[in-house]
C-alpha positions as CSV (number, residue, x, y, z in Angstrom):
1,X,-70.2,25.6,-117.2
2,X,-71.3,28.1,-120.2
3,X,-68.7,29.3,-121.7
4,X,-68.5,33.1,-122.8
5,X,-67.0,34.1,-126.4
6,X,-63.9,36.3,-126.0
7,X,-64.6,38.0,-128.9
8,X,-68.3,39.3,-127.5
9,X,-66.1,40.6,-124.4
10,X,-64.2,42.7,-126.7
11,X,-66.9,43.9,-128.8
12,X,-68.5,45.3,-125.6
13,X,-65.8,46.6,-124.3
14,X,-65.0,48.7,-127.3
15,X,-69.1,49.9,-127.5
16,X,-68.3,51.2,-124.1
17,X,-65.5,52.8,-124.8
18,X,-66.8,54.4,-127.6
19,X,-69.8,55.9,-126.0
20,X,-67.7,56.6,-123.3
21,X,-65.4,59.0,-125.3
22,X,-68.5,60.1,-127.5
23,X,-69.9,61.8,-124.2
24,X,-66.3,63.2,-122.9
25,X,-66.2,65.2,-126.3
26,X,-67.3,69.0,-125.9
27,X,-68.5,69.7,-129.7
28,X,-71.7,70.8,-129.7
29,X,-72.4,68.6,-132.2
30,X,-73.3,65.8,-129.9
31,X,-74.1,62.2,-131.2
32,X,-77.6,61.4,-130.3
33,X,-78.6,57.8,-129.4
34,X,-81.7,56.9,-130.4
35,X,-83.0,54.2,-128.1
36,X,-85.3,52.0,-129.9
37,X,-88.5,52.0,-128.9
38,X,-90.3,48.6,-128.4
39,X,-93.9,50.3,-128.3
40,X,-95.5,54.0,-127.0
41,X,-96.3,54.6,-123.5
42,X,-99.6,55.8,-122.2
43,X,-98.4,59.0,-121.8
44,X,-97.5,59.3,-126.0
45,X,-101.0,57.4,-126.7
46,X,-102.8,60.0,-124.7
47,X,-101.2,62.9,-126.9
48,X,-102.3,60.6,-130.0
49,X,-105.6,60.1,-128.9
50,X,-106.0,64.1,-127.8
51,X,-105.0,65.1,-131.9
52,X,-107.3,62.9,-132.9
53,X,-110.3,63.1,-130.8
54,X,-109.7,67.0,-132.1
55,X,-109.1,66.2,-135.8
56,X,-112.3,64.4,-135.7
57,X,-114.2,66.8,-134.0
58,X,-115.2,64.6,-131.3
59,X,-115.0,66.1,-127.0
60,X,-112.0,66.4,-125.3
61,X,-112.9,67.0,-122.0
62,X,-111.8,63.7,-120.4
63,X,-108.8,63.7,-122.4
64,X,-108.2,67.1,-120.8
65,X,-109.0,65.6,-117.1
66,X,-106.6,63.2,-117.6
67,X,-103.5,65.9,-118.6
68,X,-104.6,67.1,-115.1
69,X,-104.1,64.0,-112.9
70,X,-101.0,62.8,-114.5
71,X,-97.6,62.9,-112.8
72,X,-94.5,64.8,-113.2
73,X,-92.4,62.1,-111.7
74,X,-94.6,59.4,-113.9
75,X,-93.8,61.5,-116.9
76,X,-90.1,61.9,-116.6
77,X,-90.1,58.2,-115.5
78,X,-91.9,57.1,-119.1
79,X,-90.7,59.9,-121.5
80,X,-86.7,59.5,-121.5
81,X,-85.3,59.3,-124.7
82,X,-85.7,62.5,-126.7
83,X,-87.8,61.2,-129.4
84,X,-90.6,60.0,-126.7
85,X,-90.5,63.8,-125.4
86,X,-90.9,65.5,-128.5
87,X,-93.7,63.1,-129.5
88,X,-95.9,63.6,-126.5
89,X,-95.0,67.2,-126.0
90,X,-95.5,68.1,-129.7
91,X,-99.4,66.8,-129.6
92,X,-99.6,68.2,-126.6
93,X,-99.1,72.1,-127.7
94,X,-100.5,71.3,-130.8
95,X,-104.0,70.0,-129.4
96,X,-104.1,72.6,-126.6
97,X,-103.6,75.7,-129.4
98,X,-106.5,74.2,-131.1
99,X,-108.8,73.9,-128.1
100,X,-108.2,77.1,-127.1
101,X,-108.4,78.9,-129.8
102,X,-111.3,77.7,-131.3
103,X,-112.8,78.7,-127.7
104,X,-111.1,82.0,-127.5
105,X,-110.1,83.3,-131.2
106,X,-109.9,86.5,-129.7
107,X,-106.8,85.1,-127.5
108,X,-104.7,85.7,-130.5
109,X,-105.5,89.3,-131.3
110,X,-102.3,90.2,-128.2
111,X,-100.3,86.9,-129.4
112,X,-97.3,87.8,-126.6
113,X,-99.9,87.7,-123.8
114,X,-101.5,84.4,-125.4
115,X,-98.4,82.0,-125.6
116,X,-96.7,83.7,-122.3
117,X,-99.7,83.4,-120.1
118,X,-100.2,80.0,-118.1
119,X,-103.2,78.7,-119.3
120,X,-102.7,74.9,-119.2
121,X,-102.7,72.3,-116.7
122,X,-100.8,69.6,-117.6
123,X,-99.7,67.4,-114.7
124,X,-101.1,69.5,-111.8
125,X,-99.0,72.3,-112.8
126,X,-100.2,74.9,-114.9
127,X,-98.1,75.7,-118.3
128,X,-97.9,78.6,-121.1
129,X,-97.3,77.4,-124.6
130,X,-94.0,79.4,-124.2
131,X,-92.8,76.9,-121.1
132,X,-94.0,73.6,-123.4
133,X,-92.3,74.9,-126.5
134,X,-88.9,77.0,-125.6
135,X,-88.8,75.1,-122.1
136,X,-89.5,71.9,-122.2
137,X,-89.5,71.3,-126.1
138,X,-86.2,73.2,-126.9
139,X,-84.5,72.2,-124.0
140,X,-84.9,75.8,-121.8
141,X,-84.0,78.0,-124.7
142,X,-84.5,81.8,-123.7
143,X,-87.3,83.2,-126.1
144,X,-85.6,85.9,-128.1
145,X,-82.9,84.8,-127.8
146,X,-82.4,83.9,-131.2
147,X,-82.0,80.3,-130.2
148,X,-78.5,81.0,-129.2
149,X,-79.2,81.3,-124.9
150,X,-80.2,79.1,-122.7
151,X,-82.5,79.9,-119.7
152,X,-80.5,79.4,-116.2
153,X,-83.1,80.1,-114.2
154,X,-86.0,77.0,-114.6
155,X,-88.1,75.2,-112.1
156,X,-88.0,71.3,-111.4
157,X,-90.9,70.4,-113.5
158,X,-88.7,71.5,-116.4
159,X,-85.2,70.3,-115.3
160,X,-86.9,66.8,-115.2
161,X,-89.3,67.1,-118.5
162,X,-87.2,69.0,-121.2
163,X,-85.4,67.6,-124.0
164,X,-81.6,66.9,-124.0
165,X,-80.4,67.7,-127.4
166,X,-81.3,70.8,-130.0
167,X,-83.4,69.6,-132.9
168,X,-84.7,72.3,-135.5
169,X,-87.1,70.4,-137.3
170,X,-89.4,70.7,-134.5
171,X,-90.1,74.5,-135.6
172,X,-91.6,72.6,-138.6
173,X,-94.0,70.3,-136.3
174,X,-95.4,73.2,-134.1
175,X,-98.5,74.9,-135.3
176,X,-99.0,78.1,-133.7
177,X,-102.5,78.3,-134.9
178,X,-101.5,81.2,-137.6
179,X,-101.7,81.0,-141.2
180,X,-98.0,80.5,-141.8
181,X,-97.5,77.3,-139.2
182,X,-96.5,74.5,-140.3
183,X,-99.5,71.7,-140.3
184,X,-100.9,69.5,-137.9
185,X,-99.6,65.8,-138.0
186,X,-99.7,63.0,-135.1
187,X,-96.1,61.7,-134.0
188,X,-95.2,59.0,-131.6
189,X,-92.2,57.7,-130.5
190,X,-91.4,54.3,-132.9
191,X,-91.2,56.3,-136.1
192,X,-90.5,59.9,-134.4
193,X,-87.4,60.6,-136.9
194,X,-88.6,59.3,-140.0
195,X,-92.0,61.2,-139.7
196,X,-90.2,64.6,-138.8
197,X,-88.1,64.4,-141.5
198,X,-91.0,63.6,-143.7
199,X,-92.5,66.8,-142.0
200,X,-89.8,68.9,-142.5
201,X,-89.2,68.4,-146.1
202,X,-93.0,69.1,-147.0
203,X,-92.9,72.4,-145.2
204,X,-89.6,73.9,-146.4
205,X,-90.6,72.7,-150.1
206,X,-94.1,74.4,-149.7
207,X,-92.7,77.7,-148.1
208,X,-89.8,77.9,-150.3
209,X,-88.2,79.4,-153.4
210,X,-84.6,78.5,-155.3
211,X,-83.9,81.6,-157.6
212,X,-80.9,79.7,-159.1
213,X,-80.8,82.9,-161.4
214,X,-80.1,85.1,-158.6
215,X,-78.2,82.7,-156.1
216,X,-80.8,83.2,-153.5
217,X,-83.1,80.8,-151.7
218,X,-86.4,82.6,-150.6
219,X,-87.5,80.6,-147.4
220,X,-89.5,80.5,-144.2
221,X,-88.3,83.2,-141.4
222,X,-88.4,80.4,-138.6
223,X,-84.5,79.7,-139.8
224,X,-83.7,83.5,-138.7
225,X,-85.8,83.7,-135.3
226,X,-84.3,80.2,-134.1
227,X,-80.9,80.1,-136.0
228,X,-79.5,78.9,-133.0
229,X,-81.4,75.8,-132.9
230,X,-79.8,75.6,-136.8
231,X,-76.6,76.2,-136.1
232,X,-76.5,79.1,-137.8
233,X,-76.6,80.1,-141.5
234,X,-74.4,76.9,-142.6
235,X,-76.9,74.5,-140.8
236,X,-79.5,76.1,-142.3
237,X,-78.2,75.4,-146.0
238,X,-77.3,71.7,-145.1
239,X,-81.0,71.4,-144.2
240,X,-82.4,72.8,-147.3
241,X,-79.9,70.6,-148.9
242,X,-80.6,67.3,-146.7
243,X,-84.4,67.9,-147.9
244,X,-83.6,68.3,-151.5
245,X,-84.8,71.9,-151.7
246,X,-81.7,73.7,-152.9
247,X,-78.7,71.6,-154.9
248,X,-76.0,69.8,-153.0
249,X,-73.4,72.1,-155.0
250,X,-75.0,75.3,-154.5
251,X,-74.5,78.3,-151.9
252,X,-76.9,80.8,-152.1
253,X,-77.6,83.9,-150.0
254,X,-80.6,83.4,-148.0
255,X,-84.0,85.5,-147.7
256,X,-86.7,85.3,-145.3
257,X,-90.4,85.0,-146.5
258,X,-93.1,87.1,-144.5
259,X,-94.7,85.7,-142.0
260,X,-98.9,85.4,-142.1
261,X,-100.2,85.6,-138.8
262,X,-103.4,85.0,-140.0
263,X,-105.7,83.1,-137.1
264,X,-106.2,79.5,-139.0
265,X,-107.1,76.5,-137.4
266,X,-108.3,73.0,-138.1
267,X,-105.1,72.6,-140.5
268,X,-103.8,68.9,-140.7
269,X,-101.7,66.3,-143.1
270,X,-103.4,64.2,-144.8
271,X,-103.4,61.0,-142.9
């Protein structure tokens, strides 16, 4: 007969009551599990292999094939923890703003029209770079909405693709193909949170300013057009403070840079 420690029975049952009451809670403030992740799925390798095949200069046109004759179902079946969603989708918009717009520069000349207009096809259905970023990567967030609304009104393909939980630093991972976006990197799942981070610090410390003179912090205007997805002006300072680009003790009034909409592709981290 094998015998089963009491004390493991005890353990669990606290784990499950903790998670449990974690999930009952209503703060906004949700605790995220981060399921570990053994190894990326084809679905993440594909998005690796699509920003490199473009880094590299090399034909994407299979690559592209194969967006087209995956699955919805397969993909909500293989991307479920947040971290494998962001990954995949991430590359995704990131390659696809490249392809196009090194095909179409003049796409970018009416920006609303480019981003808004499905031009995609990722999984049979066809996608705008507004349903892959505010839908699907944001978790159906209205688009100016200042990140404070979410979108009631959303198809299956979303309900059963978009992430769960807000995460800012994504705004920091999305090149938009202007002069001001953030740079290109390549993310998978194992290291997702690490690599963001690492992401989000090297942006905010390129595009910003401390005046400690003046008590003001001159930084990028993606914290004022998603705020939401900050938690507001307090959220934004702890980030700036989490990433070492204001000091812990200080609280400065904030200032929005301009914005370059420059067209500029081809821009990558070092890898």
């Amino acid at each position: 007969m094998i015998k089963t420690n009491p004390n493991l029975k005890i353990g669990a049952l606290v784990s499950l009551l903790f998670v449990l009451f974690s999930f009952s809670c209503g703060n906004k403030q949700a605790i995220v599990i981060h399921t570990p992740v053994v190894a990326n799925n084809q679905f993440i390798i594909l998005s690796m292999e699509m920003i490199d095949a473009i880094r590299d200069k090399k034909s994407t046109i299979n690559l592209q094939m194969r967006y087209e004759q995956l699955n919805s179902d397969s993909l909500a079946k293989y991307l479920v923890t947040d971290d494998q969603k962001k990954a995949f989708w991430i590359n995704t918009y990131n390659s696809f703003i490249q392809i196009i717009l090194t095909e179409h520069p003049e796409y970018f000349e009416n920006r609303g029209n480019f981003f808004g207009k499905p031009r995609i096809v990722i999984a049979q259905k066809k996608l705008s770079f507004d349903d892959i970023e505010h839908g699907i990567i944001r978790g159906s967030k209205i688009k100016l909405s200042l990140g404070l609304l979410n979108n009631p009104f959303v198809d299956e393909f979303e309900k059963k693709l978009r992430t769960k939980n807000e995460d800012g630093r994504v705004h920091f991972a999305l090149n938009c193909g202007a002069k001001s976006c953030p740079l290109i990197s390549t993310y998978d799942a194992k290291d997702f949170n690490s690599k963001i981070d690492q992401v989000a610090k090297s942006f905010l410390t390129k595009v910003s300013a401390y005046k400690k003179e003046d008590n003001v912090i001159l930084t990028t205007p993606l914290f004022s057009w998603f705020r939401g997805d900050f938690d507001g002006k307090n959220g934004v300072l702890k980030m700036l403070k989490q990433y070492e680009i204001i000091p812990a003790e200080s609280n400065p009034k904030i200032e929005y840079d301009a914005y370059d909409w420059s067209l500029s592709l081809g821009n990558y981290y070092v890898q």
